[in-house]
VOPAGU-2260 file (C-alpha; in pm, 1 decimal, decimal comma):
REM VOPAGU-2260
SITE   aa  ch    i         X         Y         Z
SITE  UNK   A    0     112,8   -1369,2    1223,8
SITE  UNK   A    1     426,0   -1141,2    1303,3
SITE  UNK   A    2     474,7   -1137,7    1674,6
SITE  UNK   A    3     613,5    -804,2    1658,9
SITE  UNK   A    4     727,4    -645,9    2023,0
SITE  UNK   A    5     544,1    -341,3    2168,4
SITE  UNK   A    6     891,7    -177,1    2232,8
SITE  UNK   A    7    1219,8    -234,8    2095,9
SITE  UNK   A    8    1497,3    -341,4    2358,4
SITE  UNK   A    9    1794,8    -169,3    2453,1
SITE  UNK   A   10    2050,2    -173,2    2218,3
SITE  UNK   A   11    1831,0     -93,6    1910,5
SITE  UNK   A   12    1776,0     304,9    1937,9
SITE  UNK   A   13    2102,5     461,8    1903,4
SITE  UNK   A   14    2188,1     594,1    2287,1
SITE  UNK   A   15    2191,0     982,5    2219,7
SITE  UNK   A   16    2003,3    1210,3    1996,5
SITE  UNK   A   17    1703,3     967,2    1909,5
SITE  UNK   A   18    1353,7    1164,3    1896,0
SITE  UNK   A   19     991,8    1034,4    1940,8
SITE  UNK   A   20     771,6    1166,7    1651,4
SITE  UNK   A   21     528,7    1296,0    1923,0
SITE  UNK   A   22     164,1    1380,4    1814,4
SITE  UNK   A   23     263,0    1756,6    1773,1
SITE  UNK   A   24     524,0    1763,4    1541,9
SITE  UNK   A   25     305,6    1490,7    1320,3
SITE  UNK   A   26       5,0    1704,5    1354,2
SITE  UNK   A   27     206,9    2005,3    1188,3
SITE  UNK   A   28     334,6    1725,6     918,9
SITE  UNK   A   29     -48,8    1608,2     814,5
SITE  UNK   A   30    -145,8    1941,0     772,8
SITE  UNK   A   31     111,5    2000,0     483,0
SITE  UNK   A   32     -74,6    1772,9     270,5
SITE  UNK   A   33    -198,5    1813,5     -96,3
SITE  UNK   A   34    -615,0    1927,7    -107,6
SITE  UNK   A   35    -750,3    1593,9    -202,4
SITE  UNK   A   36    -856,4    1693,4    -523,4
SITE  UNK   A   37    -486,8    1687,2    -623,9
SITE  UNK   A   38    -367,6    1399,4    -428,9
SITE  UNK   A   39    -244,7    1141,0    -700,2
SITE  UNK   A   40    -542,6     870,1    -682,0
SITE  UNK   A   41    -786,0    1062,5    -722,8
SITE  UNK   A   42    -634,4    1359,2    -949,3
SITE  UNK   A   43    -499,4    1148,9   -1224,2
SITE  UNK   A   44    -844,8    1015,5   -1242,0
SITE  UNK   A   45   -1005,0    1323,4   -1332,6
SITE  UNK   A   46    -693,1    1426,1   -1530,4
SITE  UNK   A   47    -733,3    1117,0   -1728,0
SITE  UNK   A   48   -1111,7    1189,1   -1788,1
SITE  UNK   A   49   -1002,5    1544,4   -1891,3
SITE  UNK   A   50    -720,3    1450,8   -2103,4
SITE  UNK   A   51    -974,9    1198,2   -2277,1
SITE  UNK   A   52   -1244,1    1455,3   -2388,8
SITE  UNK   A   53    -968,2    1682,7   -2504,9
SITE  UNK   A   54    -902,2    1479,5   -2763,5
SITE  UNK   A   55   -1219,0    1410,8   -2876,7
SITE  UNK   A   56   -1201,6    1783,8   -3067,5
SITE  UNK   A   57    -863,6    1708,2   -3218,6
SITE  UNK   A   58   -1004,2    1343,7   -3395,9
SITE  UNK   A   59   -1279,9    1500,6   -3545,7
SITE  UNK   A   60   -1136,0    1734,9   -3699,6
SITE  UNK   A   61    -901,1    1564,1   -3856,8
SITE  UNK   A   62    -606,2    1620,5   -4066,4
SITE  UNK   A   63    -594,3    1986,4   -4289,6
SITE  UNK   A   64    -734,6    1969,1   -4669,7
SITE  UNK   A   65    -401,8    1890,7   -4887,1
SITE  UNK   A   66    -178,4    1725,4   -4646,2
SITE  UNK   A   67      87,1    1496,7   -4771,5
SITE  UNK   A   68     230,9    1248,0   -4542,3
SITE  UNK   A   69     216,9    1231,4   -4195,2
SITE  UNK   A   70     219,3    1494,8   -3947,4
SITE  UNK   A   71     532,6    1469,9   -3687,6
SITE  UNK   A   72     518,4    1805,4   -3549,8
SITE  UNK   A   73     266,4    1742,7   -3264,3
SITE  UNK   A   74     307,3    1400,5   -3238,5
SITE  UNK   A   75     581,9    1488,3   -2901,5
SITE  UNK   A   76     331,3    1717,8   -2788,3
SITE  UNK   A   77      41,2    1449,2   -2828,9
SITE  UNK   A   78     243,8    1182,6   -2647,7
SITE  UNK   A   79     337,8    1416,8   -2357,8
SITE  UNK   A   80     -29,9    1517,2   -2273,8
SITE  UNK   A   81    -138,7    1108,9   -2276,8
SITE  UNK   A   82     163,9    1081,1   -2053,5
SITE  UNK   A   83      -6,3    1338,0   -1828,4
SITE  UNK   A   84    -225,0    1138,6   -1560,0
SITE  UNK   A   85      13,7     837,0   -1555,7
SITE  UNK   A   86     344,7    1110,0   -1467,3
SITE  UNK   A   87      44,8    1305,0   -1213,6
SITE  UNK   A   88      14,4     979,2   -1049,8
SITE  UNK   A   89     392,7     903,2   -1035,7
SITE  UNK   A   90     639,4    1141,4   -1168,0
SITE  UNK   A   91     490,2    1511,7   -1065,0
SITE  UNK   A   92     831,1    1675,1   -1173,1
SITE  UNK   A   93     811,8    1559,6   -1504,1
SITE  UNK   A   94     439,2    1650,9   -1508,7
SITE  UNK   A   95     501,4    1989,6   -1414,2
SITE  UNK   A   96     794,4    2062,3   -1702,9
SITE  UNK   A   97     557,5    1871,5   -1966,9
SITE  UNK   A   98     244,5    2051,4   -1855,6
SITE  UNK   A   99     431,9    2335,4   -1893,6
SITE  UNK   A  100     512,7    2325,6   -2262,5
SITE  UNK   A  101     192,4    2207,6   -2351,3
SITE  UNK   A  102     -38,0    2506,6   -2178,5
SITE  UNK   A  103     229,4    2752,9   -2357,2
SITE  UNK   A  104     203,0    2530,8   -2724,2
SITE  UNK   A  105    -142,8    2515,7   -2667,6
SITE  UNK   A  106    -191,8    2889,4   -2604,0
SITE  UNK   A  107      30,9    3012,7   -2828,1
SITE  UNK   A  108    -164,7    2766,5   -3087,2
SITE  UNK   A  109    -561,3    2929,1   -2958,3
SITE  UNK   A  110    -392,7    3210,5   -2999,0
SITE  UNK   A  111    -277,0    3185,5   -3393,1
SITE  UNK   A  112    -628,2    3004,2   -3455,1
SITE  UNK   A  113    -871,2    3271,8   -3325,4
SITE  UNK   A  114   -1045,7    3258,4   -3660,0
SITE  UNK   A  115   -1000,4    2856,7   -3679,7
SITE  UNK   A  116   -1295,2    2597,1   -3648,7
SITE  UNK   A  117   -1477,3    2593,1   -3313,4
SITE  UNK   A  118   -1402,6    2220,0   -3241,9
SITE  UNK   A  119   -1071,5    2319,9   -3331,5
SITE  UNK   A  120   -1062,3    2620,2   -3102,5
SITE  UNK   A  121   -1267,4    2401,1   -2855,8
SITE  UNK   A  122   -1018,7    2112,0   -2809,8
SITE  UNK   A  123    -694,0    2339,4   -2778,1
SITE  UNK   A  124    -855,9    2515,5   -2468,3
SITE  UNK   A  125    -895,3    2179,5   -2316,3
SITE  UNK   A  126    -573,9    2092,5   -2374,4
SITE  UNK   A  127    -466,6    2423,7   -2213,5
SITE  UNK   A  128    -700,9    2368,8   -1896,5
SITE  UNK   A  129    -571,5    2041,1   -1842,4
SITE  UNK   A  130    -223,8    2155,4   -1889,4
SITE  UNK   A  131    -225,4    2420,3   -1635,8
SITE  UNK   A  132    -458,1    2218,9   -1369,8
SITE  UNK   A  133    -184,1    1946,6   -1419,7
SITE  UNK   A  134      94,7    2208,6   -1343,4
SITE  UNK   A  135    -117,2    2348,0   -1076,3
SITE  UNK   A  136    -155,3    2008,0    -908,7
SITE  UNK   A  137     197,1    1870,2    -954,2
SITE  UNK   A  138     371,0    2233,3    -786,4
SITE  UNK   A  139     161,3    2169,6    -507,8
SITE  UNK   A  140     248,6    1826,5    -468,4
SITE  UNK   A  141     655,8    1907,8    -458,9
SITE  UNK   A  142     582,4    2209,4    -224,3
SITE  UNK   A  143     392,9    1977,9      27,3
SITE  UNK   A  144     682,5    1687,1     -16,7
SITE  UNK   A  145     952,9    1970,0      46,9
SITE  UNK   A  146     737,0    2141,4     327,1
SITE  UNK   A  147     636,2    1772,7     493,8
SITE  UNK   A  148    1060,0    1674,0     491,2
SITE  UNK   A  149    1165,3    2031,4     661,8
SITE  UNK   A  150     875,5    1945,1     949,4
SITE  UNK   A  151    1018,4    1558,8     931,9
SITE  UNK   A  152    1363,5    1730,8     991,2
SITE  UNK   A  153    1247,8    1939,3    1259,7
SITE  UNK   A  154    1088,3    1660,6    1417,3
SITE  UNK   A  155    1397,3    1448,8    1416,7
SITE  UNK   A  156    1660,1    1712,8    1527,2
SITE  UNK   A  157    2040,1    1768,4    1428,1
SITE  UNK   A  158    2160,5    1443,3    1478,2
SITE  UNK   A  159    2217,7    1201,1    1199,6
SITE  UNK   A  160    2306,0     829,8    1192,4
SITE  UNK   A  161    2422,0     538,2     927,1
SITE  UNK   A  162    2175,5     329,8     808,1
SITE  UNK   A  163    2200,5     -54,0    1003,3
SITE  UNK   A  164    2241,7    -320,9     763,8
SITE  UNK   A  165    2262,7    -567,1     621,0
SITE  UNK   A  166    1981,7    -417,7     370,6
SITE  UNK   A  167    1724,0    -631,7     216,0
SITE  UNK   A  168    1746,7    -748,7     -81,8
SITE  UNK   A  169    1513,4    -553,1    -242,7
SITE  UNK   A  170    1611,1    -244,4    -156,3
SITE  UNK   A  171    1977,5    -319,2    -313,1
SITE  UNK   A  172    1729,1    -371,9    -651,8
SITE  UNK   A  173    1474,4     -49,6    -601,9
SITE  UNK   A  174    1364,9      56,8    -959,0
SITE  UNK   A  175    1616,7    -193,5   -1143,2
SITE  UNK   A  176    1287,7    -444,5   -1236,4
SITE  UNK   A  177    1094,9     -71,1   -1380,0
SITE  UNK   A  178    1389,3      79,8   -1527,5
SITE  UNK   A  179    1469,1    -259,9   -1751,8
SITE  UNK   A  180    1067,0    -370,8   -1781,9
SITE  UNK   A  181    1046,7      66,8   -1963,0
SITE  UNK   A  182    1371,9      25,5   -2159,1
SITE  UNK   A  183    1224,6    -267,6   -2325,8
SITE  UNK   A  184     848,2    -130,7   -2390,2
SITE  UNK   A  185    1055,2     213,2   -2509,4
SITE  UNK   A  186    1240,9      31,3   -2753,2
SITE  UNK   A  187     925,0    -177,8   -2894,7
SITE  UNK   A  188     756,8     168,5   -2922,0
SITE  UNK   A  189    1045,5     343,5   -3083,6
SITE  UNK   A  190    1101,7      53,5   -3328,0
SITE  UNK   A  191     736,4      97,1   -3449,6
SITE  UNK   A  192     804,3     438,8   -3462,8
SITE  UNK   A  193    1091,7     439,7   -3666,1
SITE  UNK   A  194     954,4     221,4   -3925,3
SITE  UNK   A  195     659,0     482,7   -4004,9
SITE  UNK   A  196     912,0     717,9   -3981,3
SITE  UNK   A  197    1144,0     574,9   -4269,8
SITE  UNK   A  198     812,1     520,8   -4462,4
SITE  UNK   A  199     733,0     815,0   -4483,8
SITE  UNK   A  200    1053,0     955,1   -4543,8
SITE  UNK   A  201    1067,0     711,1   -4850,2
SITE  UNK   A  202     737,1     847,4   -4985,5
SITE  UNK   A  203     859,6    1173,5   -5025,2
SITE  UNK   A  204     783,5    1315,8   -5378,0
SITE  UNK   A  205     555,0    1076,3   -5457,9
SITE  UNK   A  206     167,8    1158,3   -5554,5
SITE  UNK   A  207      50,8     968,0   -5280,9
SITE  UNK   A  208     226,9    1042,0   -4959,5
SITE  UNK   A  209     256,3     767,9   -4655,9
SITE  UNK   A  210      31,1     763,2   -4390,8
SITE  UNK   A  211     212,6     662,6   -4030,7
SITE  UNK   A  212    -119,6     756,2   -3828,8
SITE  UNK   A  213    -150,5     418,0   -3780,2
SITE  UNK   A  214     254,1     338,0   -3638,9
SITE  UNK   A  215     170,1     648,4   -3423,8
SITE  UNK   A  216    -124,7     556,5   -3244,9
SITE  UNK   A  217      19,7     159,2   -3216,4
SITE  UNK   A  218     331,7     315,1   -3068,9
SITE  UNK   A  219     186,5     584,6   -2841,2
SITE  UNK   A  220      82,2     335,9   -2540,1
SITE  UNK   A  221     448,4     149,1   -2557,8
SITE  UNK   A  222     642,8     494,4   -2546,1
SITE  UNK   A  223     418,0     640,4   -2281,5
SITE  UNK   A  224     438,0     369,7   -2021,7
SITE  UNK   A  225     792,2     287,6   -2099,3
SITE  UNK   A  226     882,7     625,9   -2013,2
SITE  UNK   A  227     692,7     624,6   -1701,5
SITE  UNK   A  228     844,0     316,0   -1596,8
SITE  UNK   A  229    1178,0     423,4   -1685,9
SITE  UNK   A  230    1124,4     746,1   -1458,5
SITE  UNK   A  231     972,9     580,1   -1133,9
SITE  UNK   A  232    1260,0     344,6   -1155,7
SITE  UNK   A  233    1514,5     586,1   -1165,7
SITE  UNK   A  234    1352,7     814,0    -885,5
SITE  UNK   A  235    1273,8     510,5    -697,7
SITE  UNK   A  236    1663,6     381,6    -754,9
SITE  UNK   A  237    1847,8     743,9    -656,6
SITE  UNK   A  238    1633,4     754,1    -327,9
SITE  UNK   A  239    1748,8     445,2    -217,5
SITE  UNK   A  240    2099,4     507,6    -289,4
SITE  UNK   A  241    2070,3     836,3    -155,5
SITE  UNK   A  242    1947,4     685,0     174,0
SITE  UNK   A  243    2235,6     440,7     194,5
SITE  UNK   A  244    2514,0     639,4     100,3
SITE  UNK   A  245    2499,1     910,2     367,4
SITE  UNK   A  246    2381,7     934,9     732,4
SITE  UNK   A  247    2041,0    1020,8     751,4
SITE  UNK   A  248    1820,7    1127,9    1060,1
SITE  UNK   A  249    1624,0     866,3    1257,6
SITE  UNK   A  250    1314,4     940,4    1440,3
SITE  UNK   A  251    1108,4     675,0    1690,3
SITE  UNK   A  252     743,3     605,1    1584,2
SITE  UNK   A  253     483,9     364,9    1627,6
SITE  UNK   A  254     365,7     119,9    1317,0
SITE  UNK   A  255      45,4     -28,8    1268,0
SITE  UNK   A  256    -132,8    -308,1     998,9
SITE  UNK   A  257    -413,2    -241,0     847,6
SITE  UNK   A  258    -685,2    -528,0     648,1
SITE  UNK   A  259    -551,9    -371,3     299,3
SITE  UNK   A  260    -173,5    -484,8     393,4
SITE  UNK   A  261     -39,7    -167,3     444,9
SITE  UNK   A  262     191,7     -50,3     724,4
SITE  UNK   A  263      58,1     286,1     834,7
SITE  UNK   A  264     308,0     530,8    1023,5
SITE  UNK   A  265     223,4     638,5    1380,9
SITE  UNK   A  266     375,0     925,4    1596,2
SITE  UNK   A  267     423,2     728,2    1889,2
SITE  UNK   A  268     362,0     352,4    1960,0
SITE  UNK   A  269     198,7     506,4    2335,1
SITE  UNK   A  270      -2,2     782,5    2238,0
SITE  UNK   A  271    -353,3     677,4    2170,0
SITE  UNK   A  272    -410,9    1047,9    2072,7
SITE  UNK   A  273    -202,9    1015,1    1739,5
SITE  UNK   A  274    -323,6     980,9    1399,1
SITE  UNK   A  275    -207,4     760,9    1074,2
SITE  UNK   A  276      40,9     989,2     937,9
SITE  UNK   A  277     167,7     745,3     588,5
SITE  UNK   A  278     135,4     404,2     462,0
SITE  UNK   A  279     400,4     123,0     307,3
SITE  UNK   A  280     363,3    -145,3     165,7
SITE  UNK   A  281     665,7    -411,3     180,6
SITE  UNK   A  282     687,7    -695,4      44,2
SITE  UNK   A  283     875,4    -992,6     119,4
SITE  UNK   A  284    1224,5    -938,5     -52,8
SITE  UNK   A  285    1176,0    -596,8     122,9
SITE  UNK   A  286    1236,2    -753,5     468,0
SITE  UNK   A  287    1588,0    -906,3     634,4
SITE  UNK   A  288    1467,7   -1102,0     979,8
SITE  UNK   A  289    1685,2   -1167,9    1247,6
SITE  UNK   A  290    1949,6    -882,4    1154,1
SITE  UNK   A  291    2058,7    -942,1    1530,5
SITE  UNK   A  292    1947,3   -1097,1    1836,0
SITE  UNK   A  293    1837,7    -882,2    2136,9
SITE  UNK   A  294    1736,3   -1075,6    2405,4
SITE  UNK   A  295    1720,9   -1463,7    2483,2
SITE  UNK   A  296    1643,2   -1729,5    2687,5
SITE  UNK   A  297    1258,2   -1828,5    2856,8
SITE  UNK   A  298    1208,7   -1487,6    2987,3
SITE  UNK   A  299    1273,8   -1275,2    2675,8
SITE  UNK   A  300     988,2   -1053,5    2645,0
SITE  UNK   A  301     871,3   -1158,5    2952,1
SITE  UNK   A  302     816,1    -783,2    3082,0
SITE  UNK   A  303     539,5    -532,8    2977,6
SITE  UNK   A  304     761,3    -352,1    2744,0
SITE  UNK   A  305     882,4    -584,2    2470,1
SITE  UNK   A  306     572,4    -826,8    2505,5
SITE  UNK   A  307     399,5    -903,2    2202,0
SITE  UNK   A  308      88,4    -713,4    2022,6
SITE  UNK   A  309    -129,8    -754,3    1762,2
SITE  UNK   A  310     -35,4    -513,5    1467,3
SITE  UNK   A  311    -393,4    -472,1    1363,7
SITE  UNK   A  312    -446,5    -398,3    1706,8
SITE  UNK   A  313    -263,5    -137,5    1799,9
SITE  UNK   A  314      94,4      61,0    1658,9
SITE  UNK   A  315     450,2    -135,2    1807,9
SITE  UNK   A  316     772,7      85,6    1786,7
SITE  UNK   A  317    1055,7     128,0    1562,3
SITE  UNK   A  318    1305,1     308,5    1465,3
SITE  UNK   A  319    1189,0     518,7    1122,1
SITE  UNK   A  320    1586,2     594,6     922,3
SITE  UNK   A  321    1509,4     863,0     637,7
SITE  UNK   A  322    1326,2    1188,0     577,7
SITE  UNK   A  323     914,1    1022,2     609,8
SITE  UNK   A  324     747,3    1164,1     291,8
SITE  UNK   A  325     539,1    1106,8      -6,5
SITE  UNK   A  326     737,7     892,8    -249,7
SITE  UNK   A  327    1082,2     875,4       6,2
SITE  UNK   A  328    1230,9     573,4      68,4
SITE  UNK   A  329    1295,8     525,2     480,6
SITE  UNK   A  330    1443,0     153,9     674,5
SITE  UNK   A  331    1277,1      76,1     962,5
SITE  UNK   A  332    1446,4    -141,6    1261,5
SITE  UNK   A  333    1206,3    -322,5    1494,5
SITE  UNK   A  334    1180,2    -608,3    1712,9
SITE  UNK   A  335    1017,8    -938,9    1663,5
SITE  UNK   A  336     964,0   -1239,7    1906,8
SITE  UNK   A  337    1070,7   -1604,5    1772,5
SITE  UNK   A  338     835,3   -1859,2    1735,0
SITE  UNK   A  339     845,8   -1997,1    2098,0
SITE  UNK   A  340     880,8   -1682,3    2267,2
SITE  UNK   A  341    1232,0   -1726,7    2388,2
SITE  UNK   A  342    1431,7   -1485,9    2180,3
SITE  UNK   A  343    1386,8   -1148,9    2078,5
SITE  UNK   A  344    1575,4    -970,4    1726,5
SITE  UNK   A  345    1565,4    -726,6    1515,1
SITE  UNK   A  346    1433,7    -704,8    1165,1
SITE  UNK   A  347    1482,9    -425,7     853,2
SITE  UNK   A  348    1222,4    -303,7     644,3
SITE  UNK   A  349    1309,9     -98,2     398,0
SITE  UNK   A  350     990,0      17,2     189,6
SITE  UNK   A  351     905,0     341,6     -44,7
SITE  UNK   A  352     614,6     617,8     170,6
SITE  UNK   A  353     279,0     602,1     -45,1
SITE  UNK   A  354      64,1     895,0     -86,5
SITE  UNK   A  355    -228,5     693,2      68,5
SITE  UNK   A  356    -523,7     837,4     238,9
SITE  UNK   A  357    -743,1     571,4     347,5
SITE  UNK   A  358    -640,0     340,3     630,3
SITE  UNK   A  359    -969,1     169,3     755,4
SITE  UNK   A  360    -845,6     211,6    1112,3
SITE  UNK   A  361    -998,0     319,9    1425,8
SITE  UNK   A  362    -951,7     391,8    1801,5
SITE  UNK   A  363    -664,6     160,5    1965,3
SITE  UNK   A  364    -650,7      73,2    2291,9
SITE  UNK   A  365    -282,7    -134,2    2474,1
SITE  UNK   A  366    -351,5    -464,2    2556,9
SITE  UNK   A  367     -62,0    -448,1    2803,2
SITE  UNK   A  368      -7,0    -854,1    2838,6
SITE  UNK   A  369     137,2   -1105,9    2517,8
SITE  UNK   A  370    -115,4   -1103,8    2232,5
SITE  UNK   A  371       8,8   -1486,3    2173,4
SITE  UNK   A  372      -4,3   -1598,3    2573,6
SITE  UNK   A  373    -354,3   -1393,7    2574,9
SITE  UNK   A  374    -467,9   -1554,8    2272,1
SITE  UNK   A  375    -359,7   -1929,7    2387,2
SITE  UNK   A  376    -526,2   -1856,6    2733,2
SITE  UNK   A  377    -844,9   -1783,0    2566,0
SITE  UNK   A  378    -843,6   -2093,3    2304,0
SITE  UNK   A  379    -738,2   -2343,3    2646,9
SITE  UNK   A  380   -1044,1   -2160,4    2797,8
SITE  UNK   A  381   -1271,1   -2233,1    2498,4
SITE  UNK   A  382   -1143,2   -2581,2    2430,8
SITE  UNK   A  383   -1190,8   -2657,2    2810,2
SITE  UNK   A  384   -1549,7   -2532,6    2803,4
SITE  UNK   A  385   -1627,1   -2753,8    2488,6
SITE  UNK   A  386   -1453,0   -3040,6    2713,2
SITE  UNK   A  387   -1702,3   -2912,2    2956,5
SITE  UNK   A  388   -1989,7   -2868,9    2722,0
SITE  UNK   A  389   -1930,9   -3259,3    2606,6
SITE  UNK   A  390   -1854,4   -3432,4    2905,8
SITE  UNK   A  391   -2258,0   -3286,6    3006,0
SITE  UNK   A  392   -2401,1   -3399,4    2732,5
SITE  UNK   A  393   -2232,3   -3763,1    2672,4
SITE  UNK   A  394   -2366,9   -3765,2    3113,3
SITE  UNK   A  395   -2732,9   -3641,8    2972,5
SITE  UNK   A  396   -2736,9   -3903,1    2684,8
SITE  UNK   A  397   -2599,4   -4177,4    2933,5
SITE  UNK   A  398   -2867,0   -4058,7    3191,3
SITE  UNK   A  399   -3172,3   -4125,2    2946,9
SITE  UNK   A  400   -3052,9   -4443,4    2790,3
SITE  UNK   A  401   -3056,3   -4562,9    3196,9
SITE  UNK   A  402   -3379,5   -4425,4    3235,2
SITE  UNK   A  403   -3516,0   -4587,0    2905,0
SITE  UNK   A  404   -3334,6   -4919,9    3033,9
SITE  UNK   A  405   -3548,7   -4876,4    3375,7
SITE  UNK   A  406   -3863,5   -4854,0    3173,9
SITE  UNK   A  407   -3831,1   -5125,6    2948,4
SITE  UNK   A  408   -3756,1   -5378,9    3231,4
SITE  UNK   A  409   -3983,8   -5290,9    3529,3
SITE  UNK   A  410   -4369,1   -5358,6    3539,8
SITE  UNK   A  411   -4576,9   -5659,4    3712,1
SITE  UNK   A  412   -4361,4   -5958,1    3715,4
SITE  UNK   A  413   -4097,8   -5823,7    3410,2
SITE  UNK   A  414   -4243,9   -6141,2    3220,0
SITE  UNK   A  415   -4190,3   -6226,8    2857,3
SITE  UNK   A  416   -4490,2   -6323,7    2772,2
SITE  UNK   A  417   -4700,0   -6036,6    2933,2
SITE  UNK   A  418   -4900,0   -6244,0    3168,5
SITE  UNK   A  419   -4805,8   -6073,3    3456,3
SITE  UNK   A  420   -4883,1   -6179,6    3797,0
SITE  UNK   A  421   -5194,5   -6400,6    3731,5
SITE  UNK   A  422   -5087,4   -6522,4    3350,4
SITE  UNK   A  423   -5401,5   -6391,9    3218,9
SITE  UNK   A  424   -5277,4   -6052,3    3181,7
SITE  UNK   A  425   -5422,5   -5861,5    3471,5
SITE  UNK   A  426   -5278,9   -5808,4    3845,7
SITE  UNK   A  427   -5551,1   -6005,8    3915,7
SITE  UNK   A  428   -5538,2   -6071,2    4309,3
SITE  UNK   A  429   -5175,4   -6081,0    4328,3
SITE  UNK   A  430   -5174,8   -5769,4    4507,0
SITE  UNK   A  431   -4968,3   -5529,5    4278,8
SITE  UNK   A  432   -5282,2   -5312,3    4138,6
């Protein structure tokens, strides 16, 4: 376990212009959140489940009497409104421009089709309800990112700073994996694509024209998530760049683990009144240790401040670099003990702010001493009391083997051959009954 330090030491908050979060200002943040019907869990969940029985219409009905060929014209539309709950979940920009065209083709399409089959009719206004609950959903969520940064910036004042380094590694790499993992399943989908595509083409003017259904339908789950990949890698990418290439404001907050793994944001490592504000997630490449010492020698740490705590246990500080909100990318600098306690440095995380809700964590209370001193005091304690415990019972067990001992050799005369003191076995006269 992390032995992370309650407080950084000097040295790590820049000296002037440095804010705490403070359970106010974070209280005005929360409150800027998305309803949770539209948070991006649980809304592209019920936008996939609506997106799904709006397409139910559109099979059955199948393709017009007397078409030739296959039909291209809303196959863009059709892959745009499967994109729909995957770019909810990840990419709300591009769900609001694509739910966009597809309420107005949709509309314009009930419109032109009053007279049209009901299933017909039917599916299109599903289409058009999911469309506009997507756009609905996905404005909200960029108003509440732009309105949670401008209280983030109020929080953290006018001052701005450069971001400490050196970065970890996978920060330097943020998107690169997703951006070259969607180029790839893009190309395998296009490929498909195109070879329906010249098939058709080629079966122009012939009786029997080409059916690419099949091509469409095979490429459709390629193109889709290769063009979500390719746009969380390249929003993921620009944030990170855009927090390394300029000086950004830095705020002081408190951080906490939870059982799930994540790293929930606190207003202030002191103030038991505050409330998880965001979650991380890092992983290891995500981490640089020892970016510089702080403190050495056997009484590093020693005092209340920088001792050691238990990150489930209750929030340590750091410094938060970055604007904290859904989707951002922020560093945070922190302090960590060594292994034996005798030096203290600092470490980098640098991690992307998840729209999580639920962190599984309740009241905290400061320990005030070393989590690790605490924690070896009480195993010496217990290992001393099952010293204890065995050291009684080996004495017990020696105790009765003595008094088993005592029995087996006293009686009348302790003889062999259980004649006692008259060798007729009685006492006889002897005197000892």
């Amino acid at each position: 376990m992390t032995a992370y330090a309650k407080h950084v030491p000097s040295g790590v908050i820049p000296a002037t212009g440095v804010r705490t979060w403070g359970v106010p200002g974070a209280e005005s943040w929360l409150k800027e959140r998305v309803p949770l019907f539209f948070t991006p869990g649980g809304g592209s969940l019920a936008l996939g489940a609506l997106v799904i029985v709006s397409f139910l219409p559109v099979l059955w009905t199948g393709a017009p009497d007397g078409a030739v060929g296959t039909a291209w014209r809303a196959y863009p539309s059709t892959l745009l409104l499967a994109a729909l709950p995957l770019w909810f979940r990840y990419l709300p920009g591009a769900a609001a421009v694509s739910a966009t065209l597809i309420a107005l083709e949709s509309a314009a399409a009930l419109a032109g089709r009053g007279t049209g089959a009901v299933r017909t009719r039917f599916g299109l206004g599903l289409v058009c309800l999911a469309a506009l609950w997507t756009l609905a959903g996905a404005l909200l969520r960029l108003r509440a990112r732009r309105r949670q940064g401008e209280r983030a910036l109020a929080a953290a004042g006018t001052a701005r700073f450069p971001v400490p380094g050196p970065l970890p590694d996978g920060h330097r790499r943020r998107g690169l994996p997703a951006v070259l993992f969607g180029a790839l399943l893009c190309f395998v989908g296009g490929g498909i694509l195109l070879d329906g595509l010249v098939r058709d083409v080629g079966a122009h003017g012939a009786a029997l024209g080409y059916d690419a259904v099949g091509q469409q339908w095979f490429a459709a789950p390629f193109l889709v998530l290769g063009a979500t990949l390719l746009g969380r890698g390249a929003s993921a990418g620009r944030a990170a760049r855009r927090l390394r290439d300029a000086f950004v404001p830095a705020v002081v907050v408190g951080v906490r683990s939870s059982r799930s793994g994540h790293h929930w944001l606190y207003p202030d490592a002191d103030e038991m009144a505050g409330r998880p504000l965001i979650a991380f997630r890092a992983r290891g490449v995500d981490t640089r240790p020892e970016v510089r010492m702080l403190a050495g020698g056997p009484t590093a740490g020693a005092g209340r401040a920088t001792h050691d705590v238990d990150a489930r246990g209750e929030p340590f500080e750091a410094v938060l670099y970055g604007v904290p909100r859904e989707g951002a990318e922020v560093v945070l600098e922190y302090a960590v003990h060594g292994d034996r306690g005798y030096s203290i440095s600092s470490c980098l995380t640098a991690a992307v702010l998840l729209p999580r809700r639920r962190h599984g964590l309740d009241a905290w209370v400061p320990a005030g001493v070393s989590y690790r001193e605490s924690t070896a005091r009480i195993k010496a304690r217990a290992e001393e009391r099952r010293r204890e415990q065995a050291r009684s019972r080996a004495e017990k067990d020696r105790e009765r083997r003595d008094g088993r001992t005592n029995e087996t050799a006293g009686g009348c005369g302790g003889s062999s051959g259980g004649s006692g003191c008259g060798g007729d076995g009685g006492c006889g006269g002897c005197g000892c009954g």
